[in-house]
PDB file of N, H, CA, C and O in Angstrom:
ATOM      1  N   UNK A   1      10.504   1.830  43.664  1.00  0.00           N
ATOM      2  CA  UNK A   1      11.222   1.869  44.922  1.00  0.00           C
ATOM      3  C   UNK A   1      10.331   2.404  46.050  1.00  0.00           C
ATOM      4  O   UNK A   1      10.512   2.042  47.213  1.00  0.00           O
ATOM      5  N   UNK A   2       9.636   3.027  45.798  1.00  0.00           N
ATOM      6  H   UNK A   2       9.488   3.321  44.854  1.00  0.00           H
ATOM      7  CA  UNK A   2       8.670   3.988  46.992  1.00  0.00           C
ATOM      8  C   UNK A   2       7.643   2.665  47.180  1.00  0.00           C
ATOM      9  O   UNK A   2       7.464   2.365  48.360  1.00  0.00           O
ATOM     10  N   UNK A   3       7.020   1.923  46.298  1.00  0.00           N
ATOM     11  H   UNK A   3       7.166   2.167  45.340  1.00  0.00           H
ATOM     12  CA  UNK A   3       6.355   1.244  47.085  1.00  0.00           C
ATOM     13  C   UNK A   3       7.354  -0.244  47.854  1.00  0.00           C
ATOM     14  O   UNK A   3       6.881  -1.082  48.623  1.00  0.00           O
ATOM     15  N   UNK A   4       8.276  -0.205  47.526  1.00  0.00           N
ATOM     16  H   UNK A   4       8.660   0.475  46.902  1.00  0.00           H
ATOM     17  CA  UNK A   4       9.538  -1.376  48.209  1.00  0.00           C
ATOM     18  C   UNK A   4       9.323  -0.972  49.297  1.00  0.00           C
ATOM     19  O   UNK A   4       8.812  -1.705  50.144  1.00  0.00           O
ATOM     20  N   UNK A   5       9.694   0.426  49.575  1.00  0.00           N
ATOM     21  H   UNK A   5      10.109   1.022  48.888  1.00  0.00           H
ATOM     22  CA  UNK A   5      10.035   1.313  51.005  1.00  0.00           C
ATOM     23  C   UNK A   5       8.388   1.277  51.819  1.00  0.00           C
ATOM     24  O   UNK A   5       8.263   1.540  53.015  1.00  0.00           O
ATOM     25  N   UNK A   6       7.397   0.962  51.054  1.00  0.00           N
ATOM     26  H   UNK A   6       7.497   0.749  50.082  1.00  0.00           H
ATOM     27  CA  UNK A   6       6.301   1.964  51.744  1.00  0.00           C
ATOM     28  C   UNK A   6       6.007   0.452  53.063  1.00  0.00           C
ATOM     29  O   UNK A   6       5.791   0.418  54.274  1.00  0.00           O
ATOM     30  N   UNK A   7       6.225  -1.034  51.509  1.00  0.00           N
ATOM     31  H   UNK A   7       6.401  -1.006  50.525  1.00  0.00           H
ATOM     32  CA  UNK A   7       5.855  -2.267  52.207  1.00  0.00           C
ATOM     33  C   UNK A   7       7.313  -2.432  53.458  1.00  0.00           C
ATOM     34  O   UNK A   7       7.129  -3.014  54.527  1.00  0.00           O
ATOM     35  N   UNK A   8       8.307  -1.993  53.188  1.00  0.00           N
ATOM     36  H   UNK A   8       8.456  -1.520  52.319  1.00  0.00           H
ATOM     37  CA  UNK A   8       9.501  -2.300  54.459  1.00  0.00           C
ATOM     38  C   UNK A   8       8.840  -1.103  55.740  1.00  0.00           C
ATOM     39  O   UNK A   8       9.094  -1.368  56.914  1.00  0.00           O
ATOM     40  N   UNK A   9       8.363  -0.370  55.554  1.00  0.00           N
ATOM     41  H   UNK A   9       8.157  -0.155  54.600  1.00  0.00           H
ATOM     42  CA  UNK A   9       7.581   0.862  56.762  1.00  0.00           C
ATOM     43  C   UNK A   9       6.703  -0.192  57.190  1.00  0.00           C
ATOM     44  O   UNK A   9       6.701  -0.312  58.415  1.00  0.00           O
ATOM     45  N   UNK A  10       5.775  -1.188  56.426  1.00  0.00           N
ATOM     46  H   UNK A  10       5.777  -1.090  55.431  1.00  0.00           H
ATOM     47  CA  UNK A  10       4.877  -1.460  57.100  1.00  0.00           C
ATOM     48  C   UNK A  10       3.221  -0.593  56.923  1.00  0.00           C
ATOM     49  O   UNK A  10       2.186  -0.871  57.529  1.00  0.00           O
ATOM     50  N   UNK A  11       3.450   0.566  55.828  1.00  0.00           N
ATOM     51  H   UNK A  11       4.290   0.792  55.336  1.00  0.00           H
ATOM     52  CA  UNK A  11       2.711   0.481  55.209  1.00  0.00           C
ATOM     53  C   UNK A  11       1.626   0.045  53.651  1.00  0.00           C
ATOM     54  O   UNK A  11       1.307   0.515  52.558  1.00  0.00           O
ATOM     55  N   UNK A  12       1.399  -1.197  54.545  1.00  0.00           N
ATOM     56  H   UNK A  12       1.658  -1.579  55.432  1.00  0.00           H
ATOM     57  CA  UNK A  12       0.607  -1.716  53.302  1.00  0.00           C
ATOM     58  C   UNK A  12      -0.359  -1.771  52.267  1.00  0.00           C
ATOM     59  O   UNK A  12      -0.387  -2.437  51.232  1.00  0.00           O
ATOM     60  N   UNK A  13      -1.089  -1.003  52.709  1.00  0.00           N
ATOM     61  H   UNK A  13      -1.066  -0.462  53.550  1.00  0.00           H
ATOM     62  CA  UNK A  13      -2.270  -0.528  51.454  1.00  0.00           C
ATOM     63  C   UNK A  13      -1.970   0.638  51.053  1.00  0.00           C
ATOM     64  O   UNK A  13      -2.785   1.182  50.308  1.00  0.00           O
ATOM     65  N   UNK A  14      -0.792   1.331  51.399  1.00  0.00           N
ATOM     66  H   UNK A  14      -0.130   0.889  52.004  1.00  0.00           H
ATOM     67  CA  UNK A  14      -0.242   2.439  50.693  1.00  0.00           C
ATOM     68  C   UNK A  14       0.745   1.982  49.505  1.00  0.00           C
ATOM     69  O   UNK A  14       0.798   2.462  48.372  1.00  0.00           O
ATOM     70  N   UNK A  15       1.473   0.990  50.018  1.00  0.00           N
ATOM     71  H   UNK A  15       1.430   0.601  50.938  1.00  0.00           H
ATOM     72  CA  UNK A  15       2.172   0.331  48.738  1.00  0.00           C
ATOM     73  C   UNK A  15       1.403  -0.716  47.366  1.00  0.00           C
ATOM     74  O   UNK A  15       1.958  -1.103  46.338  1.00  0.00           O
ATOM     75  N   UNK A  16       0.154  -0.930  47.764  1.00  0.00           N
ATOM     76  H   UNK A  16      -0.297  -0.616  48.600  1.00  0.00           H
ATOM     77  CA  UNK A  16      -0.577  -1.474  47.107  1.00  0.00           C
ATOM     78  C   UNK A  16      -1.189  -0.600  46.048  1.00  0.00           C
ATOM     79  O   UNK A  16      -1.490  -0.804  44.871  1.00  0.00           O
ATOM     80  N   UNK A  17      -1.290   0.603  46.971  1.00  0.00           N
ATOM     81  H   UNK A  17      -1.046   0.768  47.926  1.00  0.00           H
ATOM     82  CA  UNK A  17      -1.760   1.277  45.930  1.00  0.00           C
ATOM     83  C   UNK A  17      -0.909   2.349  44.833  1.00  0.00           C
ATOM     84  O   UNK A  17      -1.311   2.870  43.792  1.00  0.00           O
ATOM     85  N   UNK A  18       0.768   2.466  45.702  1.00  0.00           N
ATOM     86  H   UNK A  18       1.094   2.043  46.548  1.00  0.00           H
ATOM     87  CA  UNK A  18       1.415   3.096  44.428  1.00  0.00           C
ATOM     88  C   UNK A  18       2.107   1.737  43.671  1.00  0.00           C
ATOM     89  O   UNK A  18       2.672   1.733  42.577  1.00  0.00           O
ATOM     90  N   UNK A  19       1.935   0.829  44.394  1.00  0.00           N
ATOM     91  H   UNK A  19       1.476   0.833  45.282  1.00  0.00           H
ATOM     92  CA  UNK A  19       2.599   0.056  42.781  1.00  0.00           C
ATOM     93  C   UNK A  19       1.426   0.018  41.655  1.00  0.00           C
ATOM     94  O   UNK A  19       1.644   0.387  40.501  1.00  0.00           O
ATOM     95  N   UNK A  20       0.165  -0.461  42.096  1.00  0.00           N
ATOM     96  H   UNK A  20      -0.011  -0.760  43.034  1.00  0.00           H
ATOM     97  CA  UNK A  20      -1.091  -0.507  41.247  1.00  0.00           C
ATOM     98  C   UNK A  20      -0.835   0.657  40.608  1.00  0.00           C
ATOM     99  O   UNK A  20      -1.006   0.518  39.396  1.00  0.00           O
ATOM    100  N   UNK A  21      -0.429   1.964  40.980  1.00  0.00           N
ATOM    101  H   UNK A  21      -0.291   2.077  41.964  1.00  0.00           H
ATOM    102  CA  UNK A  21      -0.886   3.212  39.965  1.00  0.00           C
ATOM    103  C   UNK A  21       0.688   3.372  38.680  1.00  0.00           C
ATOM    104  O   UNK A  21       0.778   3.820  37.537  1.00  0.00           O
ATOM    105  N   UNK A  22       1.733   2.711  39.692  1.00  0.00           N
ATOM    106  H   UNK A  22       1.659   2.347  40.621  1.00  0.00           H
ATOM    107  CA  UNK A  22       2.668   2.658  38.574  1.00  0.00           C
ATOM    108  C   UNK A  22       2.577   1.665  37.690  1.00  0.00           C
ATOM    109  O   UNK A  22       3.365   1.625  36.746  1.00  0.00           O
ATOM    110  N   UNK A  23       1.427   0.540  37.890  1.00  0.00           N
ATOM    111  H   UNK A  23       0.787   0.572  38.657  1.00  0.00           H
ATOM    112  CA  UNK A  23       1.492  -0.573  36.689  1.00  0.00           C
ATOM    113  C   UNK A  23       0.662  -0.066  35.698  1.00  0.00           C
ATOM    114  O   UNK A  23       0.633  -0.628  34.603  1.00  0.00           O
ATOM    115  N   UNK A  24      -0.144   1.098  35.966  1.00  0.00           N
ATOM    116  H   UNK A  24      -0.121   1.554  36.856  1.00  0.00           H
ATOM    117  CA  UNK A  24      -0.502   1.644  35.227  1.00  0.00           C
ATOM    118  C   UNK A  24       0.063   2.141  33.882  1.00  0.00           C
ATOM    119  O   UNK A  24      -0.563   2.104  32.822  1.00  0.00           O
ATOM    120  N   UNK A  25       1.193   2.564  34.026  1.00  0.00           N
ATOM    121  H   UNK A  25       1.701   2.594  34.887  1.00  0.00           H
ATOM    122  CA  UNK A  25       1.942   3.352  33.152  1.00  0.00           C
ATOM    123  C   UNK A  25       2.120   2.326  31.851  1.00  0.00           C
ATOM    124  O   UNK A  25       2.596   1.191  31.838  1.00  0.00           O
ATOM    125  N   UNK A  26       1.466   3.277  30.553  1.00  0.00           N
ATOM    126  H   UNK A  26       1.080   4.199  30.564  1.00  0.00           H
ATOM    127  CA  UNK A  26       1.831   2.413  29.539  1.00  0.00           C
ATOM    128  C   UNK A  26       3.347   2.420  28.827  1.00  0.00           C
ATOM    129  O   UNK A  26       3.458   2.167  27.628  1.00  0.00           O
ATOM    130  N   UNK A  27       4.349   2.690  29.555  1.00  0.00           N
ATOM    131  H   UNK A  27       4.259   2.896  30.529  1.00  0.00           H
ATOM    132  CA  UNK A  27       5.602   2.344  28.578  1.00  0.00           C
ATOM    133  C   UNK A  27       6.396   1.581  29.401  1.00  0.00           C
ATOM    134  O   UNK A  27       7.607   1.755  29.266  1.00  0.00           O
ATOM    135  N   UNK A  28       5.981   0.676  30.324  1.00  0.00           N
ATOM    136  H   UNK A  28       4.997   0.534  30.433  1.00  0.00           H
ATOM    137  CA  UNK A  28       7.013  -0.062  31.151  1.00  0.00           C
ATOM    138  C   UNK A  28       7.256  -1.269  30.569  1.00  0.00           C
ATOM    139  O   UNK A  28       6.288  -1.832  30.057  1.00  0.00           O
ATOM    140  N   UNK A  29       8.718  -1.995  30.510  1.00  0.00           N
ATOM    141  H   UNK A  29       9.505  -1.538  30.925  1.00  0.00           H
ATOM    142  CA  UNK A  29       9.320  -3.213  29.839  1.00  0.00           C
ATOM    143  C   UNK A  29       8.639  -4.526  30.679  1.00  0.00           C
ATOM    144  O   UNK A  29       8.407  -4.498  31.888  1.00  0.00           O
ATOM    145  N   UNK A  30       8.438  -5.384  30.016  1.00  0.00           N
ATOM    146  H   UNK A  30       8.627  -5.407  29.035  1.00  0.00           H
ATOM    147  CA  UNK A  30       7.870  -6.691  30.172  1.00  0.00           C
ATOM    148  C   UNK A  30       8.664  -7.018  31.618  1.00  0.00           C
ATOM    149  O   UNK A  30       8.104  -7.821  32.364  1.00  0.00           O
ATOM    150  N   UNK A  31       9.510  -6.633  31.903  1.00  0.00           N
ATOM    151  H   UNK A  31       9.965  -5.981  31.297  1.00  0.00           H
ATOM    152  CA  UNK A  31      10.663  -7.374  32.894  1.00  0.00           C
ATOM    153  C   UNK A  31      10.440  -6.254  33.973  1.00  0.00           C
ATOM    154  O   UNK A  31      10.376  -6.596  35.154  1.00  0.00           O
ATOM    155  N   UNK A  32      10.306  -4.789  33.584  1.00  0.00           N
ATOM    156  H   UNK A  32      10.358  -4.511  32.625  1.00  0.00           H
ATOM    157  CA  UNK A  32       9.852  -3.510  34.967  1.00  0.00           C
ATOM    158  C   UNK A  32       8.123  -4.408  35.408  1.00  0.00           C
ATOM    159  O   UNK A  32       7.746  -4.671  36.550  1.00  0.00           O
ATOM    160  N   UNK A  33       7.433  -4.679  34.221  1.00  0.00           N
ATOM    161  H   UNK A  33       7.739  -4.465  33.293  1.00  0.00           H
ATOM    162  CA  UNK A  33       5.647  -5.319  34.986  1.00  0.00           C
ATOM    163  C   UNK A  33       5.937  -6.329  35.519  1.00  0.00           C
ATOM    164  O   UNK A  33       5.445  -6.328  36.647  1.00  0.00           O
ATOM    165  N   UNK A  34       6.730  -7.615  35.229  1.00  0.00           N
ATOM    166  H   UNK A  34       7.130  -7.616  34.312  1.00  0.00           H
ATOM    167  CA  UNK A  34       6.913  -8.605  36.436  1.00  0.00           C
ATOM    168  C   UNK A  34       7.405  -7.968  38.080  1.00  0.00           C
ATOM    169  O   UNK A  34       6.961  -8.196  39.206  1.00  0.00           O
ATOM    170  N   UNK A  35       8.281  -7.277  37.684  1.00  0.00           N
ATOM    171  H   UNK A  35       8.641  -7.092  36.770  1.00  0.00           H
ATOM    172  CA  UNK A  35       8.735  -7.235  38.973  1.00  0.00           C
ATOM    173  C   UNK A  35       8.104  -6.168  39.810  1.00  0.00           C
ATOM    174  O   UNK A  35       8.403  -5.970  40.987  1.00  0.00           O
ATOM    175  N   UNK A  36       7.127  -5.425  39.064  1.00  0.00           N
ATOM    176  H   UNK A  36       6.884  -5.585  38.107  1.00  0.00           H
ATOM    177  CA  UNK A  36       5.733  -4.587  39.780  1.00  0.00           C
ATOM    178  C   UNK A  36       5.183  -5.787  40.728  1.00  0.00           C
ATOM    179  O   UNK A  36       4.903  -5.916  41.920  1.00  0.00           O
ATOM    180  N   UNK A  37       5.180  -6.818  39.238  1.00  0.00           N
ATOM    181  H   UNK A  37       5.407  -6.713  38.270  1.00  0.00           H
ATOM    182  CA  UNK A  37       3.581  -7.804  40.056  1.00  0.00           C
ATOM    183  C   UNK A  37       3.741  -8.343  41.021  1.00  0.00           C
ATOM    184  O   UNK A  37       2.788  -8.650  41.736  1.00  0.00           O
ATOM    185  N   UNK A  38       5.454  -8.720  41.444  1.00  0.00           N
ATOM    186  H   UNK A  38       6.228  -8.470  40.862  1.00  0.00           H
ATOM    187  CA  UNK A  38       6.124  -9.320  42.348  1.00  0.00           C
ATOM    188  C   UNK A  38       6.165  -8.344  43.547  1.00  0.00           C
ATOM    189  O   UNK A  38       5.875  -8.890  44.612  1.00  0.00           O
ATOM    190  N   UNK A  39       6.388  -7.343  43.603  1.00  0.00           N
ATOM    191  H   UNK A  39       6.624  -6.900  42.738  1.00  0.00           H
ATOM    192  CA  UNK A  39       6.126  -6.248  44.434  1.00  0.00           C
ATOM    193  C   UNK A  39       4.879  -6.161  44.964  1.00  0.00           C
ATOM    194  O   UNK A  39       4.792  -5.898  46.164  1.00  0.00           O
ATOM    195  N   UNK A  40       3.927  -6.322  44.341  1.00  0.00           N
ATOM    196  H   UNK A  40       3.998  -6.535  43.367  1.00  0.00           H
ATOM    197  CA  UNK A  40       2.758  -5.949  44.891  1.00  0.00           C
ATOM    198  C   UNK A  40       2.095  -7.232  45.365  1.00  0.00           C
ATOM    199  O   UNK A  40       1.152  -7.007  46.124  1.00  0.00           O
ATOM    200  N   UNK A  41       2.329  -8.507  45.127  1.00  0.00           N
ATOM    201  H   UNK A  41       3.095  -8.690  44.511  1.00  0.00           H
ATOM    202  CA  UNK A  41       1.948  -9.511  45.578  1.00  0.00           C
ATOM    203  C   UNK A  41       2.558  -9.284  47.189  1.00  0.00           C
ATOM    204  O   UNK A  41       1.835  -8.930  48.120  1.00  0.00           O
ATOM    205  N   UNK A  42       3.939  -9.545  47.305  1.00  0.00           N
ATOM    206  H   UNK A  42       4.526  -9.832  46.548  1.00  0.00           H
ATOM    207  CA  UNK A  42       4.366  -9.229  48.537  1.00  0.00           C
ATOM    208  C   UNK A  42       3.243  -8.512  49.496  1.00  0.00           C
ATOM    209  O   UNK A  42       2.644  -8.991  50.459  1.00  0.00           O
ATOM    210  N   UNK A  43       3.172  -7.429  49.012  1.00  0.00           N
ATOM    211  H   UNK A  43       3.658  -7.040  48.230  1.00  0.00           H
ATOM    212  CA  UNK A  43       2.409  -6.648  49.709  1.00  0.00           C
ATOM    213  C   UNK A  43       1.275  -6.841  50.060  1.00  0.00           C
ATOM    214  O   UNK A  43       1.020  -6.796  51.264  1.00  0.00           O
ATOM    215  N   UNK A  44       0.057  -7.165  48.923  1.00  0.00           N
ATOM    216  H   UNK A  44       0.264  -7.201  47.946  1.00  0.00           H
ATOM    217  CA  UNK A  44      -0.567  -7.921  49.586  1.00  0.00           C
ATOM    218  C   UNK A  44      -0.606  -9.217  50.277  1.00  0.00           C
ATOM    219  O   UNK A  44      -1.482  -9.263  51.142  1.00  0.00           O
ATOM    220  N   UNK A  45      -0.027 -10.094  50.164  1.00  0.00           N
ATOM    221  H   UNK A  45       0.684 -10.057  49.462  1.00  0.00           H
ATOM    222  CA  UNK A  45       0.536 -11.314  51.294  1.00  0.00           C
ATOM    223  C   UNK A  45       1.204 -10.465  52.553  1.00  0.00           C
ATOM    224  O   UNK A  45       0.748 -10.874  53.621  1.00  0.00           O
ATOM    225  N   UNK A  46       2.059  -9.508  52.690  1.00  0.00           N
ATOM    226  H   UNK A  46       2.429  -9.176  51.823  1.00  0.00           H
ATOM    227  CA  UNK A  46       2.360  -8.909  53.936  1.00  0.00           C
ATOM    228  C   UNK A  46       0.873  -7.843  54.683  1.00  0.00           C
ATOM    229  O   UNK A  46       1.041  -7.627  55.883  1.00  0.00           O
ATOM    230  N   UNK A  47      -0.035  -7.421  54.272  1.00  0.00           N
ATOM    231  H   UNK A  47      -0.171  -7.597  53.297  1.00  0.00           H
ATOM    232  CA  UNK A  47      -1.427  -7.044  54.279  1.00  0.00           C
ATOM    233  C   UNK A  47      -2.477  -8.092  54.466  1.00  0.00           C
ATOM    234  O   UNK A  47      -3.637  -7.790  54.748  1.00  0.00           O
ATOM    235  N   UNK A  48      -2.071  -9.325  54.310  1.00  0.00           N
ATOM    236  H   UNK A  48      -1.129  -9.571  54.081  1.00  0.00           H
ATOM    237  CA  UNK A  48      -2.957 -10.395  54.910  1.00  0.00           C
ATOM    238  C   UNK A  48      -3.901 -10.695  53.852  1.00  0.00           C
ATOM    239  O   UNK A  48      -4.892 -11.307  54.251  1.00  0.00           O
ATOM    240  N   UNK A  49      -3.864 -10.399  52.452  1.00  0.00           N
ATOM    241  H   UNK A  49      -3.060  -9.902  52.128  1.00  0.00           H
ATOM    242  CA  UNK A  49      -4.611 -10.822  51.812  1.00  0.00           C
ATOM    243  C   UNK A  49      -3.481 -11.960  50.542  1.00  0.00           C
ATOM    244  O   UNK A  49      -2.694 -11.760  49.617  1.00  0.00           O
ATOM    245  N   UNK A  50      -4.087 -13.160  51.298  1.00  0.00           N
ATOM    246  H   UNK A  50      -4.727 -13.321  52.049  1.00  0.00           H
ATOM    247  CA  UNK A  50      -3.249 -13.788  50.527  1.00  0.00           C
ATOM    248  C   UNK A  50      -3.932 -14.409  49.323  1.00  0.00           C
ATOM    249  O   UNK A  50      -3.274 -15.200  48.648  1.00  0.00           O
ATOM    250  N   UNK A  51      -5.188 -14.132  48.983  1.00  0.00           N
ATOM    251  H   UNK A  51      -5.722 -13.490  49.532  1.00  0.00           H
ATOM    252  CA  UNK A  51      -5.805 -14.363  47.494  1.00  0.00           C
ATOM    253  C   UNK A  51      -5.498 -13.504  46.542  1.00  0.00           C
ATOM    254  O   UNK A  51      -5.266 -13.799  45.370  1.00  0.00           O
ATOM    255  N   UNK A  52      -5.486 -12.213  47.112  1.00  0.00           N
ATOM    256  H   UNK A  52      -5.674 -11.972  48.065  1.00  0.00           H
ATOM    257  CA  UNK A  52      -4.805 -10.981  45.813  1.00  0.00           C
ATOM    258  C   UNK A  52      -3.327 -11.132  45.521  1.00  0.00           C
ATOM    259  O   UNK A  52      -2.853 -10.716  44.464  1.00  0.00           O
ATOM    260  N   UNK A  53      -2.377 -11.906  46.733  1.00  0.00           N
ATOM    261  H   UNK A  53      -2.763 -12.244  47.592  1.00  0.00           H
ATOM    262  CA  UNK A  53      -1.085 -11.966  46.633  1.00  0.00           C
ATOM    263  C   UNK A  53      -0.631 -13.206  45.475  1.00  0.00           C
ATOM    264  O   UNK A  53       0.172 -13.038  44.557  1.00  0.00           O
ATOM    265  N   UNK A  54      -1.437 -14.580  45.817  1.00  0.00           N
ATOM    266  H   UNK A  54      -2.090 -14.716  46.563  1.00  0.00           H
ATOM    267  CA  UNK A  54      -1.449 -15.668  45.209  1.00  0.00           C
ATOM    268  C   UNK A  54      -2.267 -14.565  43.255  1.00  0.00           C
ATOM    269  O   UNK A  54      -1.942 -15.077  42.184  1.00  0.00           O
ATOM    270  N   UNK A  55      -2.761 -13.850  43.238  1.00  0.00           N
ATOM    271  H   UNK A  55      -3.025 -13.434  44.108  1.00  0.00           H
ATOM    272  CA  UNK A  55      -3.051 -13.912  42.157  1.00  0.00           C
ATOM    273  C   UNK A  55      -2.176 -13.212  41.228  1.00  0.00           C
ATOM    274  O   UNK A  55      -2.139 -13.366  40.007  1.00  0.00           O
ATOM    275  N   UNK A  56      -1.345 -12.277  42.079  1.00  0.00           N
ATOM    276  H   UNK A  56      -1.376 -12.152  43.071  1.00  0.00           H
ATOM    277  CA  UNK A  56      -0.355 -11.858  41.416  1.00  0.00           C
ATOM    278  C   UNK A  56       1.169 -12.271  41.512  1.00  0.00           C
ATOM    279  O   UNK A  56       2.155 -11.799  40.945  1.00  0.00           O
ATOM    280  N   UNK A  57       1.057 -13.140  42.270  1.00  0.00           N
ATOM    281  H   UNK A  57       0.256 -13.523  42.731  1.00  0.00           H
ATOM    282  CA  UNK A  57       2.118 -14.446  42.004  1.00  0.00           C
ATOM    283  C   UNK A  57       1.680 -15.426  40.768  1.00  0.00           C
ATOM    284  O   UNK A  57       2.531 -15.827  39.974  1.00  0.00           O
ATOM    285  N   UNK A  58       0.678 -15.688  40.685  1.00  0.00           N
ATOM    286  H   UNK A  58      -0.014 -15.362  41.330  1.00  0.00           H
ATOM    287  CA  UNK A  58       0.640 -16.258  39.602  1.00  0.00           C
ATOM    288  C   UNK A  58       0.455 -15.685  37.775  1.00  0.00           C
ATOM    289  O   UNK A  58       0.747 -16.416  36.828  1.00  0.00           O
ATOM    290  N   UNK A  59       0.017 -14.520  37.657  1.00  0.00           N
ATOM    291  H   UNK A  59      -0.220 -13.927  38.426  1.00  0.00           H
ATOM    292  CA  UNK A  59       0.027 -13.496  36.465  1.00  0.00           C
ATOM    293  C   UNK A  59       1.879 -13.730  36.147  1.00  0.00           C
ATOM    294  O   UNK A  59       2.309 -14.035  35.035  1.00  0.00           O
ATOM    295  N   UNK A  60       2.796 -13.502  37.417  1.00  0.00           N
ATOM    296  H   UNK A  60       2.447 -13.254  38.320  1.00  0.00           H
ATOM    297  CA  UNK A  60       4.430 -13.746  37.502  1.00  0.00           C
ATOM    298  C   UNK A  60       4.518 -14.360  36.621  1.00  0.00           C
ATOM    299  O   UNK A  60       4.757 -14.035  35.458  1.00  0.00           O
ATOM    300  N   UNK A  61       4.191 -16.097  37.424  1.00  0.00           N
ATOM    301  H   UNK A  61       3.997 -16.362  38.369  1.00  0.00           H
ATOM    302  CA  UNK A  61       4.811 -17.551  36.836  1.00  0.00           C
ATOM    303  C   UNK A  61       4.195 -17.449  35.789  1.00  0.00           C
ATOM    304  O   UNK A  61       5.182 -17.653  35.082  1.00  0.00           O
ATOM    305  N   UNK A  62       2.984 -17.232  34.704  1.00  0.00           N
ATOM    306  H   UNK A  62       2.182 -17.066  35.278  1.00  0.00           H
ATOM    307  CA  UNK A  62       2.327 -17.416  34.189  1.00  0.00           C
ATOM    308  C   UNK A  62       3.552 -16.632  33.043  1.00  0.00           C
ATOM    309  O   UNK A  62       4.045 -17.401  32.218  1.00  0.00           O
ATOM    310  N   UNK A  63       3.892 -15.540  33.017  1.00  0.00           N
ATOM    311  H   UNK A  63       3.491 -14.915  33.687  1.00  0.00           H
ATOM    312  CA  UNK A  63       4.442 -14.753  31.896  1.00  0.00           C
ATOM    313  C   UNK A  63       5.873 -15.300  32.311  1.00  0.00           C
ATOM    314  O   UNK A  63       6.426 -15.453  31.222  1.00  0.00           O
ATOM    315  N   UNK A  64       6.939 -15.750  33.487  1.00  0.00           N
ATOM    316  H   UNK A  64       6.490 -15.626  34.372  1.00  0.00           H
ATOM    317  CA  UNK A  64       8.186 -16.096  33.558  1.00  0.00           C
ATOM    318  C   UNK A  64       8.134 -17.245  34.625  1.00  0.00           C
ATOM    319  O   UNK A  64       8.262 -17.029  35.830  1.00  0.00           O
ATOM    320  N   UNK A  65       7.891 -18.764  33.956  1.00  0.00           N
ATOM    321  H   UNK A  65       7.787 -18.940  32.977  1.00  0.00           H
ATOM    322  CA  UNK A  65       8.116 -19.832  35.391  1.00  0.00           C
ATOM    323  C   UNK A  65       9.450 -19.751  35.622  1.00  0.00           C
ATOM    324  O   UNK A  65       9.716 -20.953  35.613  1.00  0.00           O
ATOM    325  N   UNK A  66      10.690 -19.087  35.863  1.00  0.00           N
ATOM    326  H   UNK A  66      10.474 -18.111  35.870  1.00  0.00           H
ATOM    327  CA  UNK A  66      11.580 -19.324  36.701  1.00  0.00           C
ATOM    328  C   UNK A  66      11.615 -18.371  37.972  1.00  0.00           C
ATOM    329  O   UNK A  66      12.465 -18.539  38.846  1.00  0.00           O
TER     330      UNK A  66
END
């Protein structure tokens, strides 16, 4: 949620970097890491980097195409 909030502030490489440190965590459910990766793609696509965003849009589709 803190990095949801950090990318709705408009701060973006702050949310990049607490979702990155929460994907860290080794006990999160297959379904909490998609929706990290989905989070943090946003973010970077709202940060203007839309190659890091496209890559974690695709890690997404890759583990859930719907």
């Amino acid at each position: 949620m803190i990095g949801r909030c950090l990318v709705d502030e408009g701060r973006f490489d702050e949310a990049i970097r607490e979702l990155s440190d929460v994907l860290r965590s080794p006990h999160l459910s297959t379904e909490s890491v998609l929706g990290l990766r989905y989070q943090l793609g946003l973010a970077h696509e709202a940060a203007g980097d839309a190659q890091s965003a496209l890559a974690e849009f695709e890690r997404v589709y890759a583990a859930q195409a719907n």
